[in-house]
Structure formats: C-alpha cells, structure tokens
C-alpha positions, 0 to 999 in steps of 0.5 A: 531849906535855904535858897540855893546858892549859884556855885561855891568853891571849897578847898581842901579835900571833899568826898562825894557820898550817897546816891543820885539823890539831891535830898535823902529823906529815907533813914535806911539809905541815909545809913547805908549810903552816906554813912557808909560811904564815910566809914568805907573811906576812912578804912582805905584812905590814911588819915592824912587822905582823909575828907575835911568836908562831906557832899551830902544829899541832905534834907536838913532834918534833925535825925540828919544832923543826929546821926551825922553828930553820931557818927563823929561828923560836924555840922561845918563839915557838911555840904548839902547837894541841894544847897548849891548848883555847883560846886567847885572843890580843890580835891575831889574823893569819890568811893566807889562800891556796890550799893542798892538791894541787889549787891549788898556788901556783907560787911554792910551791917559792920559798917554801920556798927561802927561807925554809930557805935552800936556793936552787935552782940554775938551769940554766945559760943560764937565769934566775930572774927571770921566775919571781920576776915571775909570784911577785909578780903571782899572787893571794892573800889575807891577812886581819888577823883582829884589825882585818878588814884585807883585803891582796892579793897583786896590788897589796899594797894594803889593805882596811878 
C-alpha cells in the first residue's frame, strides 16, 4: 500500500462506511459493514443526497476492488481510511445502524443480495414479500453529519 499522505480535502459529499478498522481484510465484515452501509444509504437518502466518494477500511486487495466494481462502486470514488491521516471533507455522511454478531438487522442478507445482485431463491409455494415489509418497518438511524440531519428508517421522515 502506499505511503500515507498527511491530510487531504475532498469536496463534494463523502460517506464514512465500515467499522473502527483502518484496514478490513475480513470478507464477512467487508460485506456486512461496508457494503451494507452503502445500500442502507442509498435506501434513505434521495439520489440528489447521495454519496460522490466512499471512506473505506480498505487493504487494496483485489477481491476489495471485485466487490466494490460489483456492487456499482468506482475506483476514483473510493478513499481508503489508511491512505490519509486526515481528511477534510465539504459534506460528511455517516449511517448509523446496528452492527456486530449481537444485533444483526434481519434485513442484512437482503442488503447484500441486492446490492451484488445475487438474488435468493424462494422455496417454492413461499414469498418474499412478508420479508421485504418487516425490511421496511425495522429501525435504524442515519445521520447527515454535515447538516446533523437525523432520518429514521420507521417513517423516513427528517429531523433537523
């Protein structure tokens, strides 16, 4: 990996992702914290809100870049944690959710789905949609760090 730069500033609108790690070398958590955190923001943010660049504990592996090219990520939009000692941004979004083996979302496996586009096969005689209705009523929080705007996932409705 590269040497670290000192600072960097970045315009525009960037989303802090994962977890308190400067590098995630763990496929599991690089699924269900990064990834995640980018298709929980695109489901409660309008596309006008959404992220130009991603802050990511990256360890520039290739299966990194796999699944970040997967999941419709670029290259120029991603900002690894370790690359810089700090970062300056001009919008700062930050989705607050739960994460860890205790409170695992049920919507988690959905999230992943769809973001990779890897869909599930449903037994047959059974549905999806009582699933995808749990999906949206679960809680959550997502916080809008450069205007402290506060949005709930049980009524999508805005705080400021």
């Amino acid at each position: 990996m590269d040497e670290k730069e000192n600072s960097v500033t970045i315009f525009g609108k960037v989303a802090l992702l994962g977890n308190s790690v400067w590098e995630n070398t763990n496929y599991y958590h690089f699924w269900s914290d990064v990834i995640v955190d980018i298709w929980y923001i695109k489901q409660h943010l309008p596309a006008n809100h959404q992220p130009d660049y991603y802050l990511v504990p990256h360890s520039n592996t290739p299966w990194q870049w796999d699944v970040m090219n997967l999941c419709g990520i670029q290259e120029s939009q991603v900002i690894p944690y370790a690359k810089h000692d700090v970062v300056t941004v001009g919008e700062l979004i930050i989705p607050i959710r739960d994460k860890g083996s205790v409170n695992l979302p049920p919507w988690l496996c959905h999230a992943i789905h769809e973001m990779s586009g890897w869909l599930p096969r449903s037994p047959k005689g059974s549905a999806l949609s009582s699933y995808h209705a749990l999906m949206r009523v679960e809680g959550g929080l997502l916080m809008k760090a450069s205007s402290v705007t506060f949005c709930t996932k049980k009524d999508l409705k805005c705080i400021r």
